[in-house]
N, C-alpha and C positions, 0 to 999 in steps of 0.2 A: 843922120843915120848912125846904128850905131851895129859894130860887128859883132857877133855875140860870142862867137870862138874868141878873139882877141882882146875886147873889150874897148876895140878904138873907135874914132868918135867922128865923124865927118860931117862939115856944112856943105850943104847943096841943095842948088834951087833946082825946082823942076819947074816945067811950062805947062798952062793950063792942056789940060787933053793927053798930058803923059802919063804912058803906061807903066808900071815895074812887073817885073813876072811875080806871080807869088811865091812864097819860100815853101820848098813840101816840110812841112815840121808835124810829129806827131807825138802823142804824149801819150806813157802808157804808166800805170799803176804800177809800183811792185814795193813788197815788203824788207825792211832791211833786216837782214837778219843773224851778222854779226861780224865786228871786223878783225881782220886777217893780216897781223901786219901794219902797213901804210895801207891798206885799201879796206874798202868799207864794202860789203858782201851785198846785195840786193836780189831777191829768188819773184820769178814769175810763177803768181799761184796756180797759174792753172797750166802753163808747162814744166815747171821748177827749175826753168832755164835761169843760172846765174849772172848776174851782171854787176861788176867792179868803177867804183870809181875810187881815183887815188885821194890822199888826203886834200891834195893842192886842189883837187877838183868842186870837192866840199867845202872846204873853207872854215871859218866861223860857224857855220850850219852844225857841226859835229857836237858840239855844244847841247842841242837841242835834242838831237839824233838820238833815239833810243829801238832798241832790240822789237821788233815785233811793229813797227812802225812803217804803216803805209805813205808811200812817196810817190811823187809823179816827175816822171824820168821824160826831159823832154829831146826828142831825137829830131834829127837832119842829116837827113842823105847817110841813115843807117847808124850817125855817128852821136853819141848823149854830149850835149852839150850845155843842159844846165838841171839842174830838179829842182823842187820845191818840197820844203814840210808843208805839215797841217797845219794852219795858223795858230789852231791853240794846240798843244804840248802838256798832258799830265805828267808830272813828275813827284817823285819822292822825294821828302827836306831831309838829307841824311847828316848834315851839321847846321846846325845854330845855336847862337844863345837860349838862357831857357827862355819861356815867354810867359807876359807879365801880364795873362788874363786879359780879358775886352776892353782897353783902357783907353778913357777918353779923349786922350790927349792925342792918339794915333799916330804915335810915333814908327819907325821903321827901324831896321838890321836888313845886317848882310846873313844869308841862309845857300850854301851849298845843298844841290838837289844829285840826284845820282847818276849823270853824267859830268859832273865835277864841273859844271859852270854855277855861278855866284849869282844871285839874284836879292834884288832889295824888296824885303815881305813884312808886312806889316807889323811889329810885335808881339802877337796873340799868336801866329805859328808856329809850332812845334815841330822836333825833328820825329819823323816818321809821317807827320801830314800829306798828304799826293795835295798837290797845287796845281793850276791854270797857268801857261805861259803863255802870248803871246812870242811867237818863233820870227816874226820878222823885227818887233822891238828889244825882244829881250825881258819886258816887264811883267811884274806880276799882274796875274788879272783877278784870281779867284781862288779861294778854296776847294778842292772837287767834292 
């Protein structure tokens, strides 16, 4: 089992016919919509109730994270204990090398996108392209 507030990890057997109560967890939608700080701003569209989480809470994830971006904030017992991006992430290539046309050899480069994470993109990519991320790997997936 694993605790999801703390991250720690437990072996343990249960006996045929045991019960666990179930955990009340609920997951609700909201838009990020710019951060503040150490905290990362989150508005519910249809109350425009705000909701923060700090950087340490994000992680890596911020990376990915852009303005106008729907996430799902998941809660227990009132309290947000983890979200998720959208698997795929469009983003802008705002540095790279220039690029050397459809080329057969399909070589790669490093291309900074415009939340200032690095991603490895084909060589034919240009800076200003919007590209496909995959938000739990990291990789590129597509041209948009």
């Amino acid at each position: 089992m694993r605790n999801y507030i703390t991250g720690n990890t437990v072996d343990k057997t249960f006996r045929a016919g045991s019960t666990i109560p179930e955990a009340s967890i609920s997951k609700e939608t909201k838009q990020f919509t710019y951060k503040d700080g150490s905290q990362f701003v989150f508005m519910d569209l249809t109350s425009f109730e705000e909701t923060r989480l700090n950087e340490s809470d994000v992680g890596d994830r911020q990376k990915w994270l852009k303005e106008g971006m729907d996430c799902n904030l998941l809660y227990w017992n009132g309290r947000i204990i983890d979200f998720d991006l959208p698997i795929t992430v469009r983003l802008t290539v705002t540095d790279t090398d220039p690029g050397q046309g459809d080329s057969a050899q399909g070589g790669t480069k490093p291309a900074t996108v415009e939340t200032g994470a690095v991603v490895t993109v084909p060589s034919f990519v240009n800076v200003g392209d919007d590209i496909l991320i995959d938000s739990r790997t990291g990789q590129y997936m597509n041209r948009a």
